[in-house]
Each structure stands twice: as C-alpha cells, then as structure tokens.
C-alpha positions as CSV (number, residue, x, y, z in Angstrom):
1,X,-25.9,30.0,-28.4
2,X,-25.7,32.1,-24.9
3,X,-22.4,32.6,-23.5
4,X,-22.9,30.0,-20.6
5,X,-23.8,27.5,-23.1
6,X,-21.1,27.9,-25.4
7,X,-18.8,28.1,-22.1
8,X,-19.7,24.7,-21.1
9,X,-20.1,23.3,-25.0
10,X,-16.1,24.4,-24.9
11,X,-15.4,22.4,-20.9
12,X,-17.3,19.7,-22.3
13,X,-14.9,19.1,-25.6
14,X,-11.7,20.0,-23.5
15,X,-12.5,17.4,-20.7
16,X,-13.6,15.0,-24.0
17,X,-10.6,15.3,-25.4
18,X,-8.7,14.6,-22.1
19,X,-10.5,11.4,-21.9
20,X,-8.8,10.3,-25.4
21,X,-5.8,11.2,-24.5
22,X,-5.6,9.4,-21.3
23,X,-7.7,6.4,-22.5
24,X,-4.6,4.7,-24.3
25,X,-2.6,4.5,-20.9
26,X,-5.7,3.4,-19.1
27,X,-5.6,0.6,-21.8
28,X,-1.9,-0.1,-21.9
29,X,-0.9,-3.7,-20.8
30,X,1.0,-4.0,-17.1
31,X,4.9,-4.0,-18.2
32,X,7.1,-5.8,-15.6
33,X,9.4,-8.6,-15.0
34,X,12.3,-10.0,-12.9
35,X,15.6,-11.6,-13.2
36,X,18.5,-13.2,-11.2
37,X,22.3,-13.9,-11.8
38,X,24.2,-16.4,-10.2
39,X,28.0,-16.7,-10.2
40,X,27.8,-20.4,-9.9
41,X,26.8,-23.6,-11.6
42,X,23.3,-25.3,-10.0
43,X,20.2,-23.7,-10.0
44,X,19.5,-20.1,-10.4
45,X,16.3,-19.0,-8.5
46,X,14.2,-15.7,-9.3
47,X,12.5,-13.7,-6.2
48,X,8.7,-14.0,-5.9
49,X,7.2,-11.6,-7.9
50,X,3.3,-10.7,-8.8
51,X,2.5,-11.9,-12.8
52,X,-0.7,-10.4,-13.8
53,X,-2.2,-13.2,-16.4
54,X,-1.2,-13.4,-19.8
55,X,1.6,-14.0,-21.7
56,X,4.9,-14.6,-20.4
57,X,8.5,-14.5,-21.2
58,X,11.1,-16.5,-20.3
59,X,15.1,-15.5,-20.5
60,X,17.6,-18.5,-19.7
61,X,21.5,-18.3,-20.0
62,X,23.3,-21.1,-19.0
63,X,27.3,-22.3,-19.2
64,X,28.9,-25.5,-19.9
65,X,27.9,-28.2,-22.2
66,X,24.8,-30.4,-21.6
67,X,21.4,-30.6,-20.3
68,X,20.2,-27.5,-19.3
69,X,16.3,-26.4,-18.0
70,X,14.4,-23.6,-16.7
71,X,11.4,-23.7,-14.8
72,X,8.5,-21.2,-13.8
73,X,7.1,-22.1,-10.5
74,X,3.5,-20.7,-9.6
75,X,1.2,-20.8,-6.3
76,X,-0.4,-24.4,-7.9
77,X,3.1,-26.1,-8.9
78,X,4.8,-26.0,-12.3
79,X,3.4,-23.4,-14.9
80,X,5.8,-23.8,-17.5
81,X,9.0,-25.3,-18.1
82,X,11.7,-26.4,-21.1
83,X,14.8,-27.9,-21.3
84,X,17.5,-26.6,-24.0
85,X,21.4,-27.7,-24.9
86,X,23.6,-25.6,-21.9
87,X,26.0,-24.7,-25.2
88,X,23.1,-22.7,-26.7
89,X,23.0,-19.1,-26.7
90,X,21.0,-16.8,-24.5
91,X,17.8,-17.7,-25.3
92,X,13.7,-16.6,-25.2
93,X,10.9,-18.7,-24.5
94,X,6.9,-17.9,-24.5
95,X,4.4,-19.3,-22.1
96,X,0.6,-18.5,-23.3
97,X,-2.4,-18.3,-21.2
98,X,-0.7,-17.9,-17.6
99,X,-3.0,-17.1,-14.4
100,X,-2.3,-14.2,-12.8
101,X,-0.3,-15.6,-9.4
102,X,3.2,-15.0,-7.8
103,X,5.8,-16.9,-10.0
104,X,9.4,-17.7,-9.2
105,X,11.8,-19.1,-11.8
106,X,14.8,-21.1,-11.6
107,X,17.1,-22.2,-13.9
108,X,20.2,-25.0,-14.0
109,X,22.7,-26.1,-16.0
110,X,26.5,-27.8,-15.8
111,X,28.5,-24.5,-15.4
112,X,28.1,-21.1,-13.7
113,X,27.2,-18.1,-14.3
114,X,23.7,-18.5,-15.4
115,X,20.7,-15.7,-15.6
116,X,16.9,-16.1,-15.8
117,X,14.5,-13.6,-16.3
118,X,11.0,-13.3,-16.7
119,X,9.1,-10.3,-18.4
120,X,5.6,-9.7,-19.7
C-alpha cells in the first residue's frame, strides 16, 4: 500500500472509531423532569414543561390523613392520574405510552407541604 493510501486507510478508522464512540449519546434517551413544592395544603401545580413521548414518572408527597391524588394534565386533557392514602409515604408512579406534549402536574391532599414531580 502507497503512503497516501495507507494515510487515508488510517483517517478512515480514526473517524470510524469516533462514530462508535459518539453513537451511544446520539442514542441515549432525553433525561429531564420537573417538580414543585408547596408550603400549603390544596393543590400543588407543576410549571409547563415539554415531555418528549414515552414513559413517565410520577413523584407525589402529600400530608395529613385521607384522600389524596395527583394528576398529569396534557395539551388534550387528563393523561394520567391516581389517587393514594395522604398517610402514605413519598411515593412513585409509571405512566406508559405518553405523547410527546407540554404536561403540567398537580397534586392535593388534606395537609401542606406537598411535592410533585415528574421525570422521564
């Protein structure tokens, strides 16, 4: 092999390899999320925030004892939503198949503070 072609045999392998290395972040899943504290008792509301399809999480605290629920709000109405004992623990949930759209999230319950989050 001439020197120009082993020059370029050796750009083409680097710039190969480069490719591989990069391809796993090109690949990697969108990380994000948002989440909201509220000092009070009533309902706890998330800022809009953009939720690009998939699988989402859902993180509700609540105080008090009693009825408690969460809600995920999207552009078309209600895309998920549970209700759970206010006494509970800090708690996860999972909603599958979600269209990527803004979402907002709220939460309530019988006594402040309360948190929701959601992640994906």
């Amino acid at each position: 092999m001439n020197r120009s072609g082993k020059r370029a045999a050796v750009v083409g392998a680097v710039a190969a390899g480069a490719l591989a290395l990069a391809a796993p972040g090109a690949l990697a899943t969108e990380q994000g999320g948002t989440s909201k504290t509220c000092p009070d008792s009533g309902f706890c509301r998330t800022d809009p925030v953009w939720f690009p399809g998939g699988t989402l999480s859902v993180d509700a605290d609540v105080h008090g004892s009693g009825p408690a629920e969460w809600i995920v709000h999207g552009q078309n109405g209600v895309v998920c939503r549970t209700g759970f004992a206010a006494e509970a623990p800090p708690s996860s949930w999972v909603c599958f198949n979600v269209p990527a759209q803004t979402l907002e999230a709220n939460v309530g319950g019988p006594a402040g503070p309360s948190n929701i989050g959601l992640r994906w």
